[in-house]
C-alpha positions as CSV (number, residue, x, y, z in Angstrom):
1,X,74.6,54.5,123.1
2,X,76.9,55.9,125.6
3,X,75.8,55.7,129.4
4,X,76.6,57.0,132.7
5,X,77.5,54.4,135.0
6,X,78.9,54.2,138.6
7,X,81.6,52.0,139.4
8,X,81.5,51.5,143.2
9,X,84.8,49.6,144.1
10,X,87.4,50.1,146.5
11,X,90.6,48.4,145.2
12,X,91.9,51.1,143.4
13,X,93.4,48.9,140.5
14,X,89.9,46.9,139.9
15,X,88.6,50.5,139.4
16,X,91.1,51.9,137.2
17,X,90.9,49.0,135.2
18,X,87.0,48.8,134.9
19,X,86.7,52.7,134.4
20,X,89.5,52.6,131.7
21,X,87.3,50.1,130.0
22,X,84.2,51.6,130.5
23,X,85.9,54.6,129.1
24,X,87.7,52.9,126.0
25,X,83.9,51.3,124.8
26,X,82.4,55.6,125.0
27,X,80.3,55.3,128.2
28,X,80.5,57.5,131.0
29,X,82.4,56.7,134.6
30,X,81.7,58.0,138.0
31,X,83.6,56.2,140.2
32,X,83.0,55.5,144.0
33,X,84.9,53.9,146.7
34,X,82.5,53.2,149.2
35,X,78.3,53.1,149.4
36,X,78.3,56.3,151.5
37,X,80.6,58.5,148.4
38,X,78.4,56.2,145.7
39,X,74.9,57.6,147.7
40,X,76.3,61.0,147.2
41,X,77.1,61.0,143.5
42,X,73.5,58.9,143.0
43,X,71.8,62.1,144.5
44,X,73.6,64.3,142.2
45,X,73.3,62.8,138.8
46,X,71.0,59.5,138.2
47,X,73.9,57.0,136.3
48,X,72.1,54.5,134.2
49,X,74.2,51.7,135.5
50,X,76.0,50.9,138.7
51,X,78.5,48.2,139.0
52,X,78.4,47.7,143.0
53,X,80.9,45.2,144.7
54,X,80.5,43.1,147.2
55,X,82.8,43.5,149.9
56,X,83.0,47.4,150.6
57,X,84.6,49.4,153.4
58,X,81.4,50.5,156.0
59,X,77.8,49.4,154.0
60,X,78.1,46.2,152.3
61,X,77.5,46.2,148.5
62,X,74.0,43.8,149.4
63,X,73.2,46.8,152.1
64,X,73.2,49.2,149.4
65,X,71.4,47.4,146.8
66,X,68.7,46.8,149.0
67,X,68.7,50.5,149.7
68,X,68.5,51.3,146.5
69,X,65.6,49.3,145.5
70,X,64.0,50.7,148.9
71,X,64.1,54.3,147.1
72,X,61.5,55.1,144.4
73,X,64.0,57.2,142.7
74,X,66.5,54.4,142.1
75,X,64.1,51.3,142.0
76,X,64.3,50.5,138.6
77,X,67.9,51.4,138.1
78,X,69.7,48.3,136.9
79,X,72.7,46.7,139.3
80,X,75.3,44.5,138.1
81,X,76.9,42.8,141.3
82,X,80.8,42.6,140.8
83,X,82.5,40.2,143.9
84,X,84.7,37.2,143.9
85,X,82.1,34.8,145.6
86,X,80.9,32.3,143.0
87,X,78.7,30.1,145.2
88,X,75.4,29.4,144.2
89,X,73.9,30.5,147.4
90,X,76.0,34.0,147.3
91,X,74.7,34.5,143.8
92,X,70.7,33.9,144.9
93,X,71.6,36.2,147.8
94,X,72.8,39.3,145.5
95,X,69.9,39.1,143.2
96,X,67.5,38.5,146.1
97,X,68.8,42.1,147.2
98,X,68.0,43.3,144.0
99,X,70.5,42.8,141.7
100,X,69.8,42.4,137.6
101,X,73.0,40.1,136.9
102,X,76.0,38.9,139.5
103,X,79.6,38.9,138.0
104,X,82.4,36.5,139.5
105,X,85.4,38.3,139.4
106,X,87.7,37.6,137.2
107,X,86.0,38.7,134.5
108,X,86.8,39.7,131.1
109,X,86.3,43.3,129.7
110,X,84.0,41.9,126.8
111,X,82.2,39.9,129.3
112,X,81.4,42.9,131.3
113,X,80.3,45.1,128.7
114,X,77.8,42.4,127.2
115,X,76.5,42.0,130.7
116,X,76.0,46.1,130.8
117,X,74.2,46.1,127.3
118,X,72.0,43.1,128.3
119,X,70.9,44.8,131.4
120,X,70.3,48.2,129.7
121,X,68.3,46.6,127.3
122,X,66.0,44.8,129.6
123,X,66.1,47.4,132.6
124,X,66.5,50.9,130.3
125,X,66.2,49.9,126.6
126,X,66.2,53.5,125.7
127,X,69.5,53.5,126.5
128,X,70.2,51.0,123.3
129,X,71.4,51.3,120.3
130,X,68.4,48.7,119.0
131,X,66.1,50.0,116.5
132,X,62.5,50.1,117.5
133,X,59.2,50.1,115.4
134,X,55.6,50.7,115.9
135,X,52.7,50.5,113.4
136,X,55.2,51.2,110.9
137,X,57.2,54.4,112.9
138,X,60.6,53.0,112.6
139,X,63.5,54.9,115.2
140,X,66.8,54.1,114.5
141,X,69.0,55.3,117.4
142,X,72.6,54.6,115.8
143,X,71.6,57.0,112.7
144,X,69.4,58.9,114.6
145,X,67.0,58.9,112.0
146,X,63.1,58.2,112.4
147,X,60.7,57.5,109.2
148,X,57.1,56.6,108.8
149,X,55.9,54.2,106.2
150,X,59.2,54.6,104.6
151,X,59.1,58.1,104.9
152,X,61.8,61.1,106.9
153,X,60.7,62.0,109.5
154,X,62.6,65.3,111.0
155,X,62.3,65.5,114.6
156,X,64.8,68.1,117.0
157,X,67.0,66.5,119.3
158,X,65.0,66.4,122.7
159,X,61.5,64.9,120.4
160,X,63.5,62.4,119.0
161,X,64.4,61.6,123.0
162,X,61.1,61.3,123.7
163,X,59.6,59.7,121.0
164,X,62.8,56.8,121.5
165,X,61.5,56.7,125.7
166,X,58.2,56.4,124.5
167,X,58.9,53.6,121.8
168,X,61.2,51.1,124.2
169,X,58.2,51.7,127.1
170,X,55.1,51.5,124.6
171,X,51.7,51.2,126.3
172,X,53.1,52.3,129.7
173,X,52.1,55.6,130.9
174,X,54.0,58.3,132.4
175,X,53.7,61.7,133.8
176,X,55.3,64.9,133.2
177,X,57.2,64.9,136.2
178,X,58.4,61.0,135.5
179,X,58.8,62.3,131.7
180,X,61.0,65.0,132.6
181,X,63.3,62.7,134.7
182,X,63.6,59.8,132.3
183,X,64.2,62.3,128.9
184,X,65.6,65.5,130.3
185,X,67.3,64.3,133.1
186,X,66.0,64.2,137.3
187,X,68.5,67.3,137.9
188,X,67.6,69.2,134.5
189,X,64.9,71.6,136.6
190,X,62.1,73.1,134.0
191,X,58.2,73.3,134.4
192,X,56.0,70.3,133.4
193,X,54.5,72.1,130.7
194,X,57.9,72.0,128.6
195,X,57.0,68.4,128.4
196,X,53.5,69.8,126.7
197,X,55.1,71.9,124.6
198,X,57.7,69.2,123.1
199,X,54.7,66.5,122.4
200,X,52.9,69.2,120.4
201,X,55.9,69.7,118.3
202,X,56.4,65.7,118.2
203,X,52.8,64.7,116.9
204,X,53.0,67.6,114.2
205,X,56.1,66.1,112.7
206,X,54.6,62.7,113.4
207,X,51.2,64.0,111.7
208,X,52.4,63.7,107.9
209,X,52.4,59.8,108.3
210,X,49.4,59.6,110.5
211,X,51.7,58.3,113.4
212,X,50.6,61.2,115.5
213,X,47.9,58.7,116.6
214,X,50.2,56.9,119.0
215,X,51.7,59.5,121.0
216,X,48.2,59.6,123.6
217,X,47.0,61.8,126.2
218,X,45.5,59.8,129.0
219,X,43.8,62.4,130.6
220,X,44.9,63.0,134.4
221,X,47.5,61.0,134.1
222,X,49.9,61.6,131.4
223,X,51.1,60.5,128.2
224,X,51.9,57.2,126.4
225,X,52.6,55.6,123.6
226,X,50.4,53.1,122.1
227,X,48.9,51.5,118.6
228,X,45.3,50.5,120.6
229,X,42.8,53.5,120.2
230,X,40.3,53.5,122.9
């Protein structure tokens, strides 16, 4: 699936180059030349990826990373370290300051985008393009198609969202405000009971197969998704 990701890097031709490639496999590119600009853009629109280097004019790429991690907004967003220092001890340093996966430059563009799918799918599997099933509930994001049993299932574009976040995070639970950030977007601004509304319409369409059972309330709390019944 496509994703929004931030390329922080400030030799211009790296960029281009990484953004045009970025571009050419259908994700999404902000760029950013320093941590400062990249802090800026991260406040405005959430990416799902950033691709920080190293050596950066003002804060250093490890500076920023570790401020990222420090912010419960961006904590779990995955980093992929881009820098031209291959030494073991460099490479324990930038995933000590939070890092998912280091990359020695050069690297190829196929390289790159394997390490970008490899992160999303352990850091933000929603993101995917990996089928996921439950019980039987079968989601398959490159179709876009959902069935129970066997069985279509029709669900609107924003339940089929949710039902996918809840699928790739099954047995975790999460509130309407952490909902609302993850499906609709942290900038998207409507009430937390939209989120109520849109899980009533998903466990009606999910009720014909009896899969309304796994979309749970967990009362003060939130919602989750899970095959265990308490």
């Amino acid at each position: 699936m496509p994703a929004n990701i931030l390329v922080v890097e400030d030799e211009p031709a790296i960029q281009e180059l990484i953004a045009a490639n970025l571009l050419h496999a259908g994700h999404h590119v902000l760029r950013a030349n320093d941590a400062e600009e990249a802090a800026l853009l991260v406040r405005d629109t959430l990416p799902d990826v950033v691709l920080l280097d190293w050596m950066l004019p003002g804060m250093p790429g490890l500076q920023f990373a570790r401020r990222l991690r420090a912010d419960e907004r961006t904590r779990d967003l995955p980093i992929i370290m881009l820098t031209a220092r291959s030494e073991e001890h460099d490479k324990i340093a930038g995933l000590e300051a939070g890092a998912d996966d280091y990359l020695t430059k050069p690297f190829s563009p196929r390289e790159l985008l394997a390490r970008i799918k490899a992160v999303l799918r352990r850091r933000a599997p929603q993101m995917t393009e990996d089928a996921v099933e439950i019980e039987g509930l079968r989601l398959d994001p490159a179709t876009h198609r959902v069935s129970g049993d066997g069985k279509a299932i029709d669900l609107g574009p924003t339940e089929f969202r949710l039902l996918h976040f809840f699928m790739t995070h099954a047995e975790r639970v999460h509130s309407r405000t952490q909902l609302l950030d993850q499906v609709w977007g942290d900038h998207v601004f409507v009430e937390e009971r939209t989120v109520d509304v849109h899980i009533r319409r998903l466990r009606s369409a999910l009720e014909a197969t009896g899969h309304d059972r796994l979309i749970q309330t967990v009362r003060g709390s939130g919602y989750r998704c899970s095959a265990q019944v308490e």
